[in-house]
Phi, psi and omega in degrees: 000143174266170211273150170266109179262132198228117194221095199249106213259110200253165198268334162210202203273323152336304202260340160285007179279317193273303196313315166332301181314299186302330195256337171274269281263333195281316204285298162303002178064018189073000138325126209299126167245163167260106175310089181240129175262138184224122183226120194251012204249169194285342192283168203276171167318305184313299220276009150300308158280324159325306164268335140330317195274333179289318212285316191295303208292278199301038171228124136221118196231141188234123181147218188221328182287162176204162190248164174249159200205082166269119185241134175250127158258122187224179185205169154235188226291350203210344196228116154285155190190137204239126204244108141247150191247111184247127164245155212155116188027070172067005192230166174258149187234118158215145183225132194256152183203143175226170169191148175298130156336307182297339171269005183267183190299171199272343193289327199320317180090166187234159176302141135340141174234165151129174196287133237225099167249140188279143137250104202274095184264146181257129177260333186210172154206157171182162186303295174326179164272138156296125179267316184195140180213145183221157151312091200235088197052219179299002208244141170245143153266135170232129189247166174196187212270347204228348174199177173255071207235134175286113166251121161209146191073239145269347201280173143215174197197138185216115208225138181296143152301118168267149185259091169306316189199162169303144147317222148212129171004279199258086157305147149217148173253157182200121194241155176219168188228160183213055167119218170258005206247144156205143179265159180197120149282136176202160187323058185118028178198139193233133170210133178270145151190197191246146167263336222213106017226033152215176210272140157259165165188139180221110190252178174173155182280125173232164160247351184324134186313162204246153178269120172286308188177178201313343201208022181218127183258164178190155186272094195281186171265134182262326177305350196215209189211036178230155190275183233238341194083009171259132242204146154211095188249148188239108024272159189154281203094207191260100177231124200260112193248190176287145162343083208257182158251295194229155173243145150236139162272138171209095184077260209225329195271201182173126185231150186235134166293098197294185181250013181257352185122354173200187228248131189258146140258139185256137182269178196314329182279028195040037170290133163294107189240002151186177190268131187221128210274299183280027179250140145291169203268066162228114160235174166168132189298114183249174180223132225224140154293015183267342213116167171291143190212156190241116164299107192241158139246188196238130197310100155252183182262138180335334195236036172244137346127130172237166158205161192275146158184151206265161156223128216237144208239115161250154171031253172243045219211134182235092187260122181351124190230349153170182192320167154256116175311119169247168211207106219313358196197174194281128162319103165308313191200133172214134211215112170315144184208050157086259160310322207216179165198134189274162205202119191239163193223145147262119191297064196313321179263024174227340171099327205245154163290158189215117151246119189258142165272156186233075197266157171265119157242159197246124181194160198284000000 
């Protein structure tokens, strides 16, 4: 099912906690949860617990059954905003609470300003193509066209995709993970499982929207490898634009890679407000102490040495925000994870697929 989103504009980080809370409590039926906190926003450990002990103290729940509960805290260029995520007898919930920046606490602090470096960590390599891969505890996930597979230590453990129908030429995969719970997207096929405690997987044909990022879901083609362009974002809403490859959020903004060769940016009223020529079509938004920055590759040919490079969105204007990672062959796929963002490469003189984590460091 796709997730429902309720975006209720709270007066600080407290009160947005308890509504938030009030609203999972409603939802889940009074069901006992199990809590996991992520904080991807600039704020410090004090005002991270502050809304944990609000989010907590205001749930009292009761019964034998129970939801998983991933609450995010993340923010954009005018808002912080607290993202739960509930999973529970196979279906997604996310509910949303937002409050002006300007109203949290004085420890909380301002981004960073100065310039932006990738550190490029290798998580997996293997012959086949890499769809997505993520960071899990202790654990790497890797999805592909043909399985599901758990690396943890030395061990590894793998479970098949079924092949329900042809693929489409150029796959693409997109995995999120909530806790020990993870979803893995694929054209016409959505599949759930578990890392823990050992890896599950459960697939079945959906059209359900691919989760983009904390507050934005969009519709893929299942016959092709581009989303359909109906968006559905919170603040925003339901908006149906031209065909993309990719979204990034920047700030108040968004910019999408079209399927025509160039990269749009929208402003917050969803206006098209420029154009952008020099990027490929893989991008993707991360949230940095510097502020939001946007991940581009750069248009090369299937058979090219490719790199990564962050861009800080001013105005209508995408300007250079620090080096470019380069990469031994063109970047198959790159998909934001909130903080960070992952990146898989194929390797023209080894033959083999890479998936790199991509973490931000901030400096003048």
């Amino acid at each position: 099912m796709s997730p429902l989103f309720l975006a209720l504009l709270a007066l600080d980080l407290s009160g947005a906690a308890h509504d938030l809370a009030r609203s999972v409590a409603n939802a889940v039926a009074h069901e006992p949860v199990v809590l996991n906190v992520r904080n991807l926003s600039v704020l410090g450990p004090g005002e991270t617990a502050e809304i944990r002990q609000a989010f907590e103290s205001e749930l009292k729940t009761t019964g034998a059954a129970s939801a998983d509960v991933q609450l995010t805290i993340s923010e954009n260029l005018s808002q912080y905003v607290l993202l739960a995520e509930i999973e529970r007898g196979g279906s997604r919930e996310v509910l949303l609470e937002s409050w002006p920046r300007d109203a949290a606490s004085a420890g909380a602090g301002k981004p960073a300003s100065g310039r932006v470096t990738l550190e490029k960590k290798l998580l997996w390599e293997q012959d086949q193509p890499i769809l997505d891969a993520l960071q899990t505890g202790d654990a790497t996930l890797v999805l592909d066209g043909t399985r599901v597979l758990l690396i943890r230590g030395g061990a590894q453990q793998s479970l098949p995709i079924p092949a329900g129908h042809a693929w489409p030429r150029d796959l693409r995969g997109r995995l999120s993970v909530n806790g020990a719970a993870f979803t893995a997207w694929l054209p016409g096929t959505v599949c759930r499982g578990s890392v823990q405690p050992q890896l599950t997987l459960e697939c079945a044909e959906s059209q359900d929207a691919w989760l983009l990022g904390p507050a934005a879901i969009a519709t893929f083609e299942p016959k092709r490898n581009f989303f359909t362009g109906h968006i559905d974002v919170e603040p925003g809403g339901t908006r149906d634009l031209a065909p993309f490859y990719a979204a990034a959020p920047a700030g108040d903004a968004w910019v999408m890679a079209g399927t025509d060769g160039r990269a749009r940016i929208y402003t917050h009223a969803w206006d098209a407000a420029a154009n952008i020529d020099q990027w490929g079509s893989d991008i993707a938004g991360i949230q940095t102490t510097c502020g939001p920055r946007i991940l581009a590759t750069r248009p090369t040919g299937l058979a090219e040495p490719d790199a990564i490079q962050p861009y800080e969105l001013i105005g209508n204007a995408a300007n250079s925000a620090g080096p470019a990672v380069e990469f031994p062959g063109p970047v198959t796929a790159l998909w934001s994870t909130g903080a960070a963002a992952t990146a898989v490469s194929y390797d023209l003189e080894t033959g083999r697929y890479a998936a790199f984590t991509l973490a931000p460091a901030c400096g003048s």
